[in-house]
C-alpha positions in Angstrom: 126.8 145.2 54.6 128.8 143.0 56.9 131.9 143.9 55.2 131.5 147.6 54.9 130.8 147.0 59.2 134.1 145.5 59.5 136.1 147.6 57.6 134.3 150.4 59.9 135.1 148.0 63.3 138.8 147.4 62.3 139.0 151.2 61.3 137.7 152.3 65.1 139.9 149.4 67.0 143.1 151.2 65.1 142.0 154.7 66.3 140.6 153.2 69.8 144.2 154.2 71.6 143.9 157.6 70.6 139.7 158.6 70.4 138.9 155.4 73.0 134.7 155.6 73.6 134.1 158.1 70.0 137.0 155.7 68.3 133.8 154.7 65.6 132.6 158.0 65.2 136.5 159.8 64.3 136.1 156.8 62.1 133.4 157.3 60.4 135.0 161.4 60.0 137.8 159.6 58.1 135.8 157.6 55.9 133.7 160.5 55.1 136.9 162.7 54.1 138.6 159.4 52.6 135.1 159.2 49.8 135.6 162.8 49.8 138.8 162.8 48.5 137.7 160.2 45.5 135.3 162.1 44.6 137.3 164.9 44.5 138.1 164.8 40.7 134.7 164.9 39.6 134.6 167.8 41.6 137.1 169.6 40.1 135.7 168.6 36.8 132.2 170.1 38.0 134.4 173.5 38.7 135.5 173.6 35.7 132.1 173.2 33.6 130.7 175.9 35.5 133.4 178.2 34.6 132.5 177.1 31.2 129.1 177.9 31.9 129.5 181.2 33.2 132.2 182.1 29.9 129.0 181.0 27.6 127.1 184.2 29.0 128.5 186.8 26.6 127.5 184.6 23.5 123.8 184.1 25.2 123.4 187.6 25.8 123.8 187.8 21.7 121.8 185.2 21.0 119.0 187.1 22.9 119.1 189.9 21.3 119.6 187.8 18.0 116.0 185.8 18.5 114.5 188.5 21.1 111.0 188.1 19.4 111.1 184.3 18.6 111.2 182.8 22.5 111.5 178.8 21.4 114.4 179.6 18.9 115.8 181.2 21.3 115.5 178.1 23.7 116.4 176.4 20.6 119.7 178.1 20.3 120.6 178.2 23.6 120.6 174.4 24.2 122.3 174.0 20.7 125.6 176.3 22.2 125.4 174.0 25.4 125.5 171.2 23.1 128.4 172.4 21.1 130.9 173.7 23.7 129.9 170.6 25.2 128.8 171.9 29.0 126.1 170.1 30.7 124.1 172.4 33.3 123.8 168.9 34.9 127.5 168.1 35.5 127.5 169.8 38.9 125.3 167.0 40.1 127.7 164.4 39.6 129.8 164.4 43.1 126.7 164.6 44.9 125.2 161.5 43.5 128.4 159.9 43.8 128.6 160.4 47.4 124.8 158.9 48.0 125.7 155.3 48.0 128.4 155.8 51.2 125.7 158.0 53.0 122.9 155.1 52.5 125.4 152.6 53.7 126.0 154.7 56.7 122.4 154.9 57.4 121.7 151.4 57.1 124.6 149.8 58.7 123.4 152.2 62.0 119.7 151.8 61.5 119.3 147.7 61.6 119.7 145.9 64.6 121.8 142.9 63.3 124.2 142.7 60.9 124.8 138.8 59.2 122.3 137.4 61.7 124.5 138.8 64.3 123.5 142.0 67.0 125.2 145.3 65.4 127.6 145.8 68.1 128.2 149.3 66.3 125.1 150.7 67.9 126.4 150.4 71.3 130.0 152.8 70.2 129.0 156.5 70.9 130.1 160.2 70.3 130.9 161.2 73.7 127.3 160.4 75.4 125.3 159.8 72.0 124.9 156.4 71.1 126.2 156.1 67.2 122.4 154.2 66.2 120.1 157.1 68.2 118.9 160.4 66.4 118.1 163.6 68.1 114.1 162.8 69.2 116.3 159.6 71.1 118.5 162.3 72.8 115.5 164.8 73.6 113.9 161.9 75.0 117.4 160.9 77.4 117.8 164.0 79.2 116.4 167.0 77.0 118.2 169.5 74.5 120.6 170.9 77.5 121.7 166.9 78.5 124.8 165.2 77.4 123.1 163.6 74.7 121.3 166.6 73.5 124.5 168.7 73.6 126.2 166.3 71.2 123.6 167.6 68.5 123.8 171.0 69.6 127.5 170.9 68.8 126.4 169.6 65.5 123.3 172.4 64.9 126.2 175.1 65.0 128.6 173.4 63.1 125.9 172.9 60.5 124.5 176.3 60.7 128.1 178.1 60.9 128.7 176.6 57.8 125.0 176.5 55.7 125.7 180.9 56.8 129.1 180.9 55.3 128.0 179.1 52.1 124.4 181.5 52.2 127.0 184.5 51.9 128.8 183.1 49.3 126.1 182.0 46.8 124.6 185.6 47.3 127.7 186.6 45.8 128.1 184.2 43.2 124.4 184.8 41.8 124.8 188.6 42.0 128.2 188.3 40.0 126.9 185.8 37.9 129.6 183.5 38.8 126.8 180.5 40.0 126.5 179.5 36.1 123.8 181.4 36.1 123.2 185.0 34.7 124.0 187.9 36.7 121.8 190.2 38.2 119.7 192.6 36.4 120.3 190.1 33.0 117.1 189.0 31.3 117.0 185.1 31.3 116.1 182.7 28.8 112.4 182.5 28.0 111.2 179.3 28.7 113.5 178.9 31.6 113.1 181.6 33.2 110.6 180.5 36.3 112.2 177.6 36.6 115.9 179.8 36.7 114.4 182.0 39.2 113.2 179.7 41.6 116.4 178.2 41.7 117.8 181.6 42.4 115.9 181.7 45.6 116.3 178.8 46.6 120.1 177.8 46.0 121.3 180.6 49.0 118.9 178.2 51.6 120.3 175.1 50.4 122.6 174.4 53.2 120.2 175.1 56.0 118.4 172.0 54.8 121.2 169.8 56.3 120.0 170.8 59.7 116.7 168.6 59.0 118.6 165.4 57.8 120.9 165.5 60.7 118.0 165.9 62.9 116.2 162.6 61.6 118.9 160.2 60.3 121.0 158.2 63.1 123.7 159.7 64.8 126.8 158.1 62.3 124.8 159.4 58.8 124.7 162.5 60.5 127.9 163.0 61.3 128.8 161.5 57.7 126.1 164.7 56.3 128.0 167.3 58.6 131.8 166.4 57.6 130.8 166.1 54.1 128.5 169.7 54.5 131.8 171.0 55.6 134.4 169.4 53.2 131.9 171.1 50.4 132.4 174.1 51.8 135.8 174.5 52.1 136.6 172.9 48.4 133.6 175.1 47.1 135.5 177.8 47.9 138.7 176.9 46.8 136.9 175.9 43.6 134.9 178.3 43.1 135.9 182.1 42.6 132.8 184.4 44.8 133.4 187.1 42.2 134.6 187.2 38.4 138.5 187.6 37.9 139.7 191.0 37.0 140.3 191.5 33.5 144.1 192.9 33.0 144.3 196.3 31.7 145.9 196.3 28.2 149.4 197.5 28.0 149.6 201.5 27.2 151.3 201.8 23.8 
């Protein structure tokens, strides 16, 4: 823990000329973007098995009508094409969990009051009024929602919000043109997975808004970790991921 604070503490001093008082927190921006950036190959990698996902559609749709009256060979088959074109409905996970162990180091480094039997002098550096080591009840509690505290997290509610809305409009899409690695809809889905499929459908859209919860609860630096990650997601996601499927080319007139 010491370490990762003074690789934080040398990070801020070099930006200090430029960001001064919110040196630590532009810091903290970088680092997010820099783990970002790592993980950005495994991202990629989760693109791609989703496009794989979405290409295995067609052949489910046959095997459907194939085992239409036998429900668990149908499961059956389904998980044995997975298997065999070698896509994971899992593999989408992977840059998130990759991610957890710099948020948690983030949180903890801001949430303890000494650091190598030594006071955290990191909790004193601030975001323009807000104190790195505070959350939002601490800011309520200095001056309300309208103080200069409070207004700090209100930047970070419509930053959040602005971008759960953009992602909410694109995962509509994505689910209604089947491009989510899911089916499309109006398709029938899988028996045996099917309430577990569609309570993921209603779900996934709302996803995003959740981040307004953790930034409201976890100190000031995780948040701000959450909200440039939120937003790096969103941006790649959309780069990564197509909204709606790609026009097939009309074949050549003879």
């Amino acid at each position: 823990m010491s370490v990762f604070a003074d690789l934080v503490a040398r990070l801020a001093d070099l930006l200090d000329p430029l960001f001064h008082a919110s040196a630590t927190a532009v810091a903290i921006v970088l680092f997010t973007a820099l783990v970002r950036l790592l993980v950005h190959p495994l991202s990629r990698a989760a693109a791609r098995g989703q496009r794989a996902r979405v290409a295995l559609q067609p052949k489910i749709a046959e095997l459907r009508k194939k085992h239409a009256k036998n429900p668990e060979k149908l499961q059956k088959a389904v998980l044995e094409l997975h298997a065999a074109e070698k896509v994971s409905p899992l593999s989408g996970c992977l840059p998130s969990l990759c991610q957890l162990p710099a948020f948690f180091l983030l949180y903890h480094l801001f949430s303890n009051k000494e650091i190598g039997g030594q006071a955290n002098e990191l909790l004193t550096h601030r975001l323009f009024a807000a104190p790195l080591g505070d959350r939002f009840a601490d800011a309520l509690g200095a001056g309300g929602l309208l103080g200069p505290q409070g207004l700090v997290y209100v930047g970070l509610f419509l930053v959040v919000t602005g971008v759960a809305a953009f992602n909410f409009r694109r995962t509509k899409r994505m689910m209604a043109a089947g491009t989510a690695g899911m089916p499309a809809a109006g398709d029938d889905q899988v028996p045996g997975l099917a309430a577990s499929m569609g309570a993921v459908g209603k779900i996934m859209p709302f996803m995003s808004f959740f981040t307004l919860l953790t930034v409201a609860v976890v100190p000031l630096a995780a948040a701000l970790y959450v909200v440039t990650s939120t937003t790096w997601s969103a941006i790649e996601r959309a780069a990564l991921y197509p909204a709606t499927p790609a026009a097939t080319p009309a074949p050549a007139a003879a």
